[in-house]
C-alpha positions in Angstrom: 0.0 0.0 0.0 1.0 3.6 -0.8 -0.2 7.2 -1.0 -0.2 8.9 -4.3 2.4 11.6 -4.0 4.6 12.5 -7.6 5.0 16.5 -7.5 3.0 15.4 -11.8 -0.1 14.0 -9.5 -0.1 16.3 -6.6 0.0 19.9 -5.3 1.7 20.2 -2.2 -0.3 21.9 0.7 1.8 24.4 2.2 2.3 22.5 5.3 4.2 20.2 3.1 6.0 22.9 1.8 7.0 24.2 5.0 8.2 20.4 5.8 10.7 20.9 2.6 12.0 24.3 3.0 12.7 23.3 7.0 14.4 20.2 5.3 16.5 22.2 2.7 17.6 25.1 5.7 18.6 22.3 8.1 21.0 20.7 5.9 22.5 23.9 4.8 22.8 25.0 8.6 23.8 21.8 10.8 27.0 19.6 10.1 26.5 16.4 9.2 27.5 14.8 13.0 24.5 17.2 14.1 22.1 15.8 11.4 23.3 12.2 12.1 22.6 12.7 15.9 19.0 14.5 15.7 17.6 13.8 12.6 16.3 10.0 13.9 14.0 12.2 16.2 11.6 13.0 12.8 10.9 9.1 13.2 9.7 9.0 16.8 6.1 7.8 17.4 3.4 8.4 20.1 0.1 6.9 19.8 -1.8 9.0 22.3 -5.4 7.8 23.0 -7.3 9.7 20.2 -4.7 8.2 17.8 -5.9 4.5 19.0 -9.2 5.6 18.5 -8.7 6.5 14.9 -6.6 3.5 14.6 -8.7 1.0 16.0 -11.8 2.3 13.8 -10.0 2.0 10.5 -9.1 -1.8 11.7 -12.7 -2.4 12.4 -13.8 -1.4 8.9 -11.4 -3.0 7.1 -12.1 -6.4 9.1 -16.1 -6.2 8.2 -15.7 -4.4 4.3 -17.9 -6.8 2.0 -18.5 -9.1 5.2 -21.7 -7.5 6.7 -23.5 -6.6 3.9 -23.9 -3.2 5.4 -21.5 -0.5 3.9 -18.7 0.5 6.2 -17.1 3.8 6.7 -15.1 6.0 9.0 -14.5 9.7 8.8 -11.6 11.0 10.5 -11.0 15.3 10.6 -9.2 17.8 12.1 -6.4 20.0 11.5 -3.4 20.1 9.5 -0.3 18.5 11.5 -2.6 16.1 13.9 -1.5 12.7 13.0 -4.5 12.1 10.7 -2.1 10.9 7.6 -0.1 8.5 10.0 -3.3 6.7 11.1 -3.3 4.6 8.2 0.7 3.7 8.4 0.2 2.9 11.7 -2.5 0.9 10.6 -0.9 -0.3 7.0 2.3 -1.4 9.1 0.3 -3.9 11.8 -1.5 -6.2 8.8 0.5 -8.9 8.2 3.3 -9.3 5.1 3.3 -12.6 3.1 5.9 -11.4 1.1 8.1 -8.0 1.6 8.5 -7.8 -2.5 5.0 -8.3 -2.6 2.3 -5.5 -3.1 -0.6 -4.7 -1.1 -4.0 -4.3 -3.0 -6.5 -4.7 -0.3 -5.7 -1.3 1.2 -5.4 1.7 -1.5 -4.2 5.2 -0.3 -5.0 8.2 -2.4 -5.1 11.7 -2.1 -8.1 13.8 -2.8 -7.2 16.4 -5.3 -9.2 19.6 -5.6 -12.4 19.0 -7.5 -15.2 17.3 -7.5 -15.5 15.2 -10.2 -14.7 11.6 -10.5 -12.1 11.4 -13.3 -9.2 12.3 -10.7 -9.8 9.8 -8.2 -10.6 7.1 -10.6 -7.3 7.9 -12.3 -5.7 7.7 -8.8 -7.1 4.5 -7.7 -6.3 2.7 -11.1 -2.5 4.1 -10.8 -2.3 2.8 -7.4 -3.5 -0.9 -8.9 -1.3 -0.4 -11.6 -2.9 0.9 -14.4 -0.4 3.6 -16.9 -3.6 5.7 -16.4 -2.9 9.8 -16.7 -6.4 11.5 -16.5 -9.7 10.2 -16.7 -12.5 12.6 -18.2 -15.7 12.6 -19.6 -15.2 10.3 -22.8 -13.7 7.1 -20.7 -14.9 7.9 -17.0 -18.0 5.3 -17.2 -15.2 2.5 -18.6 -12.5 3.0 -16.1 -14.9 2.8 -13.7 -15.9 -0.6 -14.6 -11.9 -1.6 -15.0 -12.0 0.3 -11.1 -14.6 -2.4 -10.1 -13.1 -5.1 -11.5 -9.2 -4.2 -10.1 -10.6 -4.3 -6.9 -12.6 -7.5 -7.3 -9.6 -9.6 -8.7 -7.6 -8.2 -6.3 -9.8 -8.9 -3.4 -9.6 -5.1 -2.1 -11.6 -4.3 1.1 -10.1 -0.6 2.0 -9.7 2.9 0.1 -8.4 5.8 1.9 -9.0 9.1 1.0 -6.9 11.6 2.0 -7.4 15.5 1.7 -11.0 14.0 1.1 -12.5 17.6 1.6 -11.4 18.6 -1.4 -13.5 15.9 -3.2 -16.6 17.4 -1.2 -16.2 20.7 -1.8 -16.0 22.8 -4.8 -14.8 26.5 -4.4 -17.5 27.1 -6.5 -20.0 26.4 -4.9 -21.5 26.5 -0.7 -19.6 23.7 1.0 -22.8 22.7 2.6 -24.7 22.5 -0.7 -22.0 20.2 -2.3 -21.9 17.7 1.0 -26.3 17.4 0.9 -26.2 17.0 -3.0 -23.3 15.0 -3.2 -21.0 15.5 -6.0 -19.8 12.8 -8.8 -16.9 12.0 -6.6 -19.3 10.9 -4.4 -21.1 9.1 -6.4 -18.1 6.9 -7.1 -17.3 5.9 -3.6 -20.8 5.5 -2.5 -21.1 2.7 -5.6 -18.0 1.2 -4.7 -19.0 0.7 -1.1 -22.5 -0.8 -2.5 -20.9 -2.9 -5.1 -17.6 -4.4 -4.2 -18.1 -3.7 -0.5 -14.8 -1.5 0.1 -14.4 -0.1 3.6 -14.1 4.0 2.8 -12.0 6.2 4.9 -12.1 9.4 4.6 -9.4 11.9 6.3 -9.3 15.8 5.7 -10.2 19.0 7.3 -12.5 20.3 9.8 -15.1 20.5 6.9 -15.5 16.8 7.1 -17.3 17.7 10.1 -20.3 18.8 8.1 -20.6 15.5 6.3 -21.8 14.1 9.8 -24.6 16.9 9.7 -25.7 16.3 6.6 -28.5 13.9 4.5 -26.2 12.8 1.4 -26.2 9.5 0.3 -22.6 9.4 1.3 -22.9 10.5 5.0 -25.3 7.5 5.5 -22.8 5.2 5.1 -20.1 6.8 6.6 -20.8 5.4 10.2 -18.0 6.1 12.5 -16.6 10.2 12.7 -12.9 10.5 14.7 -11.3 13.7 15.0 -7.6 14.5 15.8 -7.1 17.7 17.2 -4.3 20.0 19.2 -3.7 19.1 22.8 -5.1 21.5 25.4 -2.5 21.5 28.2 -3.9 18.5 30.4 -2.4 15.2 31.4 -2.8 13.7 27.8 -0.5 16.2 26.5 1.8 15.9 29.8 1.7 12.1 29.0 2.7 12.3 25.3 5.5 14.8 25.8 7.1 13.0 28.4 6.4 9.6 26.4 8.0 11.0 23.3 11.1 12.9 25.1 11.8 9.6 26.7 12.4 7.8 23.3 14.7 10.6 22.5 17.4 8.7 23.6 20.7 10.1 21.9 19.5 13.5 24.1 19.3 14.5 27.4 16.0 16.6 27.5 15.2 16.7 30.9 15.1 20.2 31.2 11.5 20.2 29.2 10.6 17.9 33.0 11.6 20.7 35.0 8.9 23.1 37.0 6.9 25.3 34.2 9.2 23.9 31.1 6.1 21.8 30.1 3.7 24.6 30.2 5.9 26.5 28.0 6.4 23.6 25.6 3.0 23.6 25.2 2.7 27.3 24.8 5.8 26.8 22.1 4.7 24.1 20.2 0.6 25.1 19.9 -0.2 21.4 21.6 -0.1 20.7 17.1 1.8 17.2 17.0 3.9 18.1 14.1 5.0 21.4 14.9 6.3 19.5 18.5 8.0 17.0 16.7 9.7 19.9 14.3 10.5 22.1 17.5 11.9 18.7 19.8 14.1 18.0 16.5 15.4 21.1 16.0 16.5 21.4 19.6 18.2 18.3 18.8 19.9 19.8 16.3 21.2 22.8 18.1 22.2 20.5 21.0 24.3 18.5 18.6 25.8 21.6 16.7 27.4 22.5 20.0 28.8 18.5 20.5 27.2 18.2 23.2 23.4 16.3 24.1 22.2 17.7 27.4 19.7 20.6 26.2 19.8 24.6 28.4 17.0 26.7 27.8 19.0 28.8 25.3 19.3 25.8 23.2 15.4 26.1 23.4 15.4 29.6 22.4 17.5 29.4 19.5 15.8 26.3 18.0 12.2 28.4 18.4 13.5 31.2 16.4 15.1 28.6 13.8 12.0 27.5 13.5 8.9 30.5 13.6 11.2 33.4 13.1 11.4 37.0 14.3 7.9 37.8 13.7 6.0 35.1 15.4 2.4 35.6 16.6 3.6 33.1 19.6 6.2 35.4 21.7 9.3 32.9 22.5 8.9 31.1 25.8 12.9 30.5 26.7 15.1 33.0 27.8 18.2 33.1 24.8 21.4 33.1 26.4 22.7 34.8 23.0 
């Protein structure tokens, strides 16, 4: 199983930008000794209890697609840098691997492109199976849907993901709420799928998936079970990832981030967003390791926040710079 992602297929959100440009700066400022040191942090991995949630309703659907007779579907929203996109490698990673030079066809990852016609995710799905297929329009749509069917069919397939699927919802063009009620030809597509091959449908985007649980379209009737992944408020769950995730950091000493108000302000520095954590925790790393050493100071802290959101940041820096 994997996600459509060639720069011909794709736009890149700008969170996805940001990820490059970070990439590009970091390996023009750190040595390589630094890189080699912090770098491994980018690949640590909490999974906090909404996370298990999500998790554990994409396994349910994918064990009861085309076994129930009842379509099966899970919606999973919230905001940009929440772990939403990981659910399903966490998930893809626990099914088991007959052969590692084998491909996986019962689980098919996509990515929602903007629009809301079918062509794109049809062409999407039949790349992932395969197919040499570049666009799908008008004049084939209704054939490469049936070759769609059928791929999935042969190949026994029980799961499609869909991620960015708010942007298969939603047209620019026209209310976001009148496009979820009426459906859209997208839509149409998935719902058929789910009817007539039995696929389990996941859907994972924006807050505006929200909406789809509010609405009366064909689509939201069979989408069942709604997860959403959010920010952490500053609470014991957040207390509970941070120290889980520091801990796992092992080529650093961070205890200072366990030291009186240092979580408060690590919350305050990192928005309780996941990602932006993980970015901020690395790049600390990173300025550790610059200096050859691994036990972190506050103005280690200071100097990786401004690495990372600048001069001008909304958020005022929480650590005192010793510079």
């Amino acid at each position: 199983m994997k996600m459509v992602d060639s720069a011909t297929d794709i736009e890149l959100n700008v969170y996805e930008l940001e990820d490059r440009r970070t990439l590009v700066r970091r390996h023009t400022t750190y040595s390589s000794a630094a890189l080699r040191a912090a770098l491994p942090i980018d690949d640590v991995f909490v999974a906090h209890p909404a996370f298990k949630n999500a998790v554990n309703a994409v396994s349910r659907v994918y064990e009861l697609a085309g076994k129930t007779g009842m379509p099966q579907g899970v919606c999973i929203e919230g905001p940009f840098g929440t772990g939403k996109t990981s659910v399903l490698k966490y998930f893809a990673a626990s099914l088991p691997q007959d052969d590692l030079y084998t491909q996986r066809y019962d689980v098919v990852g996509i990515r929602g492109r903007k629009g809301v016609h079918a062509g794109p995710l049809v062409s999407s799905v039949l790349r992932e199976h395969g197919y040499p297929i570049r666009r799908t329009g008008p004049g084939n749509l209704e054939p490469q849907i049936h070759v769609m069917k059928e791929a999935f069919r042969h190949r026994k397939g029980r799961l499609l993901w869909i991620d960015e699927a708010s942007n298969i919802l939603c047209s620019s063009a026209r209310r976001v709420t009148s496009n979820i009620e009426e459906g859209t030809s997208a839509t149409d597509v998935i719902c058929e799928l789910m009817e007539e091959n039995g696929i389990g449908i996941v859907l994972v985007g924006s807050e505006l998936l929200a909406q789809l649980e509010e609405s009366k379209s064909a689509l939201a009737s069979r989408i069942t079970v709604h997860e959403r992944l959010g920010n952490f408020e500053f609470d014991a769950t957040f207390v509970a990832f941070s120290k889980a995730f520091l801990m796992q950091c092992t080529a650093f000493d961070f205890t200072f981030f366990l030291m009186g108000e240092q979580m408060k302000k690590l919350h305050l520095a990192t928005r309780g967003n996941p990602r932006t954590f993980k970015r901020f925790i690395t790049e600390c790393g990173l300025c550790v390791a610059q200096k050859g050493d691994r036990t972190l100071i506050e103005g280690d802290a200071a100097k990786a926040f401004r690495a990372i959101f600048g001069s001008t940041s909304s958020t005022p820096c929480p650590y005192a710079s010793t510079v």
